[in-house]
C-alpha positions as a LaTeX table, in Angstrom:
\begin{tabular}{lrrr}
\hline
Residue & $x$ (\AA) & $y$ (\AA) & $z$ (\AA) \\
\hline
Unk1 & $-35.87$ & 17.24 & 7.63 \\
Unk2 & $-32.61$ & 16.56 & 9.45 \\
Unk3 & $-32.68$ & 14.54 & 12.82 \\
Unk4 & $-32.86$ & 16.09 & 16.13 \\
Unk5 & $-32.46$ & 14.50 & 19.35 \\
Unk6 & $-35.16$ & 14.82 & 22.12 \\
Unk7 & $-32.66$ & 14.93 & 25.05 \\
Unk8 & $-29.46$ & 16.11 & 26.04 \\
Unk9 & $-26.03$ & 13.53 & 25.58 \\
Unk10 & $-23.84$ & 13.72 & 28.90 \\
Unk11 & $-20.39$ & 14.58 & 28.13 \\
Unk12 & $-19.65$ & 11.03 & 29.50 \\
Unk13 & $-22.08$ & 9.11 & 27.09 \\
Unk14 & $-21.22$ & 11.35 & 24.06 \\
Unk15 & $-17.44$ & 9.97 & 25.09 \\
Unk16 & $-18.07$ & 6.31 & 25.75 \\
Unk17 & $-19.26$ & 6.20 & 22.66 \\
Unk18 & $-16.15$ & 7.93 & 20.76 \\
Unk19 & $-14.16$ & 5.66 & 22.80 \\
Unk20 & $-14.59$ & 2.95 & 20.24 \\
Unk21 & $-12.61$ & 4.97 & 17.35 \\
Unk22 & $-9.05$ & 3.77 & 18.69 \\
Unk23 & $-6.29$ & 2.61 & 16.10 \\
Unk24 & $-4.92$ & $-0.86$ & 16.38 \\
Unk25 & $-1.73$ & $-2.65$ & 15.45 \\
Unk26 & $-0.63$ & $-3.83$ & 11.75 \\
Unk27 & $-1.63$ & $-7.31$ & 11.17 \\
Unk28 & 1.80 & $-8.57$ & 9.53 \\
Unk29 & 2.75 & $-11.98$ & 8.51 \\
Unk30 & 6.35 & $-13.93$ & 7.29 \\
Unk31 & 6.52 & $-14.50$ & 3.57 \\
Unk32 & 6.13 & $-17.70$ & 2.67 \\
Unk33 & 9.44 & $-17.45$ & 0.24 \\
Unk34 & 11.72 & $-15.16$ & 2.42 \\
Unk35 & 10.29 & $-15.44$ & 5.63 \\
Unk36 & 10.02 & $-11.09$ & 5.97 \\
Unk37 & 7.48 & $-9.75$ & 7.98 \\
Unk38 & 4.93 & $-8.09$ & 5.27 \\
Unk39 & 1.12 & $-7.28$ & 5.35 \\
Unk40 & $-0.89$ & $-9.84$ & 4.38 \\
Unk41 & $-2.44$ & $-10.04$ & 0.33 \\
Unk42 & $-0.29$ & $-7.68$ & $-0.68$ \\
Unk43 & 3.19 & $-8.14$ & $-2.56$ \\
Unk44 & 6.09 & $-8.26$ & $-0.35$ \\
Unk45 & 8.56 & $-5.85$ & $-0.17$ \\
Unk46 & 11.83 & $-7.79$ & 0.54 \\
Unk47 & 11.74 & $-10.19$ & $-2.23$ \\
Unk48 & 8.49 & $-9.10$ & $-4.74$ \\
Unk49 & 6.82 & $-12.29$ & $-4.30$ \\
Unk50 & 2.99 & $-12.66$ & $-3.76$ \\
Unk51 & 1.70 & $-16.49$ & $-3.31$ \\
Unk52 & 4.93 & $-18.07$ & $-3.64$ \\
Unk53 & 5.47 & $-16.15$ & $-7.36$ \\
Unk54 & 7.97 & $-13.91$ & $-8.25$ \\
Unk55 & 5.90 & $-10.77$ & $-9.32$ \\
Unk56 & 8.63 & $-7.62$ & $-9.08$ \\
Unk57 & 12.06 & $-8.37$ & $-10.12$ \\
Unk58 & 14.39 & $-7.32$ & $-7.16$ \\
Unk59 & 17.63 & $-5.70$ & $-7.99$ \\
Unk60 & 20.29 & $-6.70$ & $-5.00$ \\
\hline
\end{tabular}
């Protein structure tokens, strides 16, 4: 059985709630070694460090 509502949604209910799916910013923070904005937990892509370790070798 699938579910079936009793009543009618308004158009402005049905888009109150939809209102809450809304994108929202990057969350980005410096590197601890280079000081490049980068997303946090993840390796950075200026200098390949993750937690202060060198993890990818960067050609400059």
């Amino acid at each position: 059985m699938s579910i079936c509502p009793k009543n009618k949604s308004s158009k402005g209910r049905r888009d109150r709630r939809r209102a809450n799916w809304k994108m929202s910013a990057t969350t980005l923070v410096k590197c601890s070694k280079c000081g490049a904005l980068m997303i946090p937990h993840r390796v950075c892509k200026a200098c390949g460090s993750y937690n202060k370790r060198e993890i990818i070798s960067t050609e400059d």
